[in-house]
One Martini backbone bead per residue (centre of mass of N, CA, C, O) as a GRO file, in nm:
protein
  145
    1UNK     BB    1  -0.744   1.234  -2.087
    2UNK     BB    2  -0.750   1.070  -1.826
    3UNK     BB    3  -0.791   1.051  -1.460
    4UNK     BB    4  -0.583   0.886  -1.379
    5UNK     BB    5  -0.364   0.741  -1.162
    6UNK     BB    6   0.008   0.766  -1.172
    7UNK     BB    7   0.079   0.842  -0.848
    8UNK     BB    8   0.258   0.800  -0.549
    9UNK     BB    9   0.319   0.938  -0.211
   10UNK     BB   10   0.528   0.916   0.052
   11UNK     BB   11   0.550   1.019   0.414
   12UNK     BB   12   0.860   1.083   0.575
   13UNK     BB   13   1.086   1.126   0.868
   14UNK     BB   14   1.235   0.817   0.838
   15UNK     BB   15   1.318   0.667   0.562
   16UNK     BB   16   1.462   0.428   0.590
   17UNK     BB   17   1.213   0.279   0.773
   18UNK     BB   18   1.021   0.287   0.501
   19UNK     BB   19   1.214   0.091   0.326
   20UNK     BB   20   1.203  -0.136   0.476
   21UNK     BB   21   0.904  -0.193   0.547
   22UNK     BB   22   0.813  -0.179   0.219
   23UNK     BB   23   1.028  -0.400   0.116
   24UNK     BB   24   0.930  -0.644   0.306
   25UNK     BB   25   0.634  -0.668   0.270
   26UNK     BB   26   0.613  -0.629  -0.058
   27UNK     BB   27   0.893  -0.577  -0.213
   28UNK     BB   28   0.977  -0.284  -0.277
   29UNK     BB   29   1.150  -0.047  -0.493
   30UNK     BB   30   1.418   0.168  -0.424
   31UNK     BB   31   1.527   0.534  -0.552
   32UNK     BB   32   1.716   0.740  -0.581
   33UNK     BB   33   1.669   1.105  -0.663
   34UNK     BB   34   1.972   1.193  -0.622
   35UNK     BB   35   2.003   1.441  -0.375
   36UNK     BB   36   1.741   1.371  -0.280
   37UNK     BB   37   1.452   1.339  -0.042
   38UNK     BB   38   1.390   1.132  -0.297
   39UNK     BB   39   1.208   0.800  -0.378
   40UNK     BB   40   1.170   0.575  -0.615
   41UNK     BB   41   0.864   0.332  -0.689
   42UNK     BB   42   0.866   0.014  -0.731
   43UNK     BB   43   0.605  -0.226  -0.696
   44UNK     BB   44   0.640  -0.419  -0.999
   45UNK     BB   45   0.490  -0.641  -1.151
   46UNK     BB   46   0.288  -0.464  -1.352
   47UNK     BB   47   0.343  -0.205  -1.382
   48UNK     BB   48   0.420   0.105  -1.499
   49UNK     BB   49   0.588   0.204  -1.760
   50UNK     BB   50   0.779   0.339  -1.947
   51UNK     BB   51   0.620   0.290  -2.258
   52UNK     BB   52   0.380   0.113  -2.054
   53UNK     BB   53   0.166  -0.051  -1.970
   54UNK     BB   54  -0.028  -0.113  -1.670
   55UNK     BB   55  -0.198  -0.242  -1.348
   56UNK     BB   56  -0.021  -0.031  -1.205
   57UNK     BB   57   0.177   0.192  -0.967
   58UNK     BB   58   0.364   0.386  -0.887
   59UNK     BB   59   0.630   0.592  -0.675
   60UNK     BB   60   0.685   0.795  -0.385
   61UNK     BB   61   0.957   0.916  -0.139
   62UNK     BB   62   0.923   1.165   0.086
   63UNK     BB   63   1.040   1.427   0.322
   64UNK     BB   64   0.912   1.546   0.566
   65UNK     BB   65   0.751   1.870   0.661
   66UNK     BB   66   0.659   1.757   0.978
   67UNK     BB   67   0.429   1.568   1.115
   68UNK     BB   68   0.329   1.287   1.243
   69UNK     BB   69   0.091   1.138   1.251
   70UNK     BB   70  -0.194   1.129   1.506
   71UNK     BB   71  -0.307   0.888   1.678
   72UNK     BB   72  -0.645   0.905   1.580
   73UNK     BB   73  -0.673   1.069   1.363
   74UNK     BB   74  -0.772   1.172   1.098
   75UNK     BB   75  -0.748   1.144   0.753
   76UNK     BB   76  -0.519   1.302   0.577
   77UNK     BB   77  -0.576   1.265   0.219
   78UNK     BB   78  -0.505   1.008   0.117
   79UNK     BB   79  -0.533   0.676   0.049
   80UNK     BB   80  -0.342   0.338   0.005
   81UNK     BB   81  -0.465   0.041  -0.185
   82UNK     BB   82  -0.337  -0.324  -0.202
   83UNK     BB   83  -0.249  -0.568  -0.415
   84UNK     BB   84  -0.314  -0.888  -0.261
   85UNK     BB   85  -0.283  -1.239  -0.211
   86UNK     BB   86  -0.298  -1.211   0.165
   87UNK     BB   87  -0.410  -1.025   0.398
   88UNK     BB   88  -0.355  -1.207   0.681
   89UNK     BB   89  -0.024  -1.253   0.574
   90UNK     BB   90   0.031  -0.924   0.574
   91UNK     BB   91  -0.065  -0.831   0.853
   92UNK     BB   92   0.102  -0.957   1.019
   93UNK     BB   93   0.394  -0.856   0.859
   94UNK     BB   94   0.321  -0.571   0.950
   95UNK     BB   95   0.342  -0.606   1.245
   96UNK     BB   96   0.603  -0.738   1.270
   97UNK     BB   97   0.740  -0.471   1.107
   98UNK     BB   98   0.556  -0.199   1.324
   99UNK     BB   99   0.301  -0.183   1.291
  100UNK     BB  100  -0.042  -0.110   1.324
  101UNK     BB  101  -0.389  -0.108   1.351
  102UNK     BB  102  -0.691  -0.044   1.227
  103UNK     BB  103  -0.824  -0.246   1.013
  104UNK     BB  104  -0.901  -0.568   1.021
  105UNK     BB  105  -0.977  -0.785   0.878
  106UNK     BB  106  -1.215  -0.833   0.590
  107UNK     BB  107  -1.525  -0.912   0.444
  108UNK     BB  108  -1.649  -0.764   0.131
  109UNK     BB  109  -1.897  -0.815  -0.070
  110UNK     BB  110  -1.803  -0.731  -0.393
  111UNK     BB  111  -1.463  -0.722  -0.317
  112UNK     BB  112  -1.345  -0.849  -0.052
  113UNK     BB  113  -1.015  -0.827   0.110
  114UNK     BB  114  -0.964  -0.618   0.418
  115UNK     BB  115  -0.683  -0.413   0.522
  116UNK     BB  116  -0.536  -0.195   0.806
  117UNK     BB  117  -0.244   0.009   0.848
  118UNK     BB  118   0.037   0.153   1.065
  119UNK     BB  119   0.272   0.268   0.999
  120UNK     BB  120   0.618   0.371   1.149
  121UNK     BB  121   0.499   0.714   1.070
  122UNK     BB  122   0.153   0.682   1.044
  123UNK     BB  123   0.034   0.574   0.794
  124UNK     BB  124  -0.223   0.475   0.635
  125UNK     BB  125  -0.312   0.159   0.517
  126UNK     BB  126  -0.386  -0.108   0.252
  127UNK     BB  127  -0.543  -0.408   0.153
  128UNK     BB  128  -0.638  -0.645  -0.099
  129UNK     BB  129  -0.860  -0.917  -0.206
  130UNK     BB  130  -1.097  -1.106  -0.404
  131UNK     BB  131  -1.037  -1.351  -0.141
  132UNK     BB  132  -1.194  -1.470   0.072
  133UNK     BB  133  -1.218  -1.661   0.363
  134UNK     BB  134  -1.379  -1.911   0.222
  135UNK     BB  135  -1.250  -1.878  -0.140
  136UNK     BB  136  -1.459  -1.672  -0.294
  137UNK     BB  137  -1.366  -1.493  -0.608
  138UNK     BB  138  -1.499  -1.167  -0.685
  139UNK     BB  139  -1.375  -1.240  -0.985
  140UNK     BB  140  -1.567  -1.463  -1.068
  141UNK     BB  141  -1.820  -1.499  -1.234
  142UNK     BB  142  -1.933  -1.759  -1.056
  143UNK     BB  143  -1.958  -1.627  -0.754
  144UNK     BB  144  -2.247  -1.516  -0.857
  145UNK     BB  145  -2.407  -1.790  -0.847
   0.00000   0.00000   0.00000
């Protein structure tokens, strides 16, 4: 078996606080997992489901176990990087509904666009698109002549 990422997992101090967010945001939807502090996240069409393959993962919300992260520290643990549409609608939107910049949109050559936001929880995420500022895509075979 390959060692591939196959699930991950956000805390959160108020669960309910980080499911409005990332509903809002991304679209993602959460469902309770029994009577635990932890709720399945479904990212969308095409992630991987039960008996499929898939191009994305899935994940879990979990109730934190202790502080959240202290605005300014360096990242302790994963980061989650998301493949969007177009990151500086996605940045905008998420400044919008509570986050804080990390680090603003940015085109990386031979990469895409990329930025990052802090949850309003504290969590670091990023969000990327193989489509640069200028509407290169780094994903076309073509961009690259």
């Amino acid at each position: 078996m390959a060692n591939l990422v196959v699930h991950f997992e956000i805390h959160a101090s108020e669960p309910q606080q980080l499911i409005d967010f990332y509903s809002s945001l991304l679209g993602w939807e959460f469902t309770r997992f029994g009577d635990m502090d932890y709720w399945s996240i479904t990212t969308g069409e095409g992630s991987i489901q039960v008996g499929s393959a898939g191009a994305g993962i899935n994940g879990g919300l979990t109730r934190r176990r202790g502080p959240s992260p202290v605005a300014g520290a360096p990242v302790a643990g994963a980061n989650l990087v998301v493949a969007v549409d177009d990151v500086d609608s996605t940045f905008t939107r998420g400044i919008e509904l509570g986050a804080v910049e990390a680090l603003p949109p940015d085109d990386m050559p031979g990469v895409g666009r990329l930025a990052y936001l802090i949850d309003p929880d504290g969590n670091v995420f990023g969000f990327l698109s193989p489509v640069l500022s200028d509407g290169t895509n780094v994903m076309d075979p073509q961009a690259s002549h």
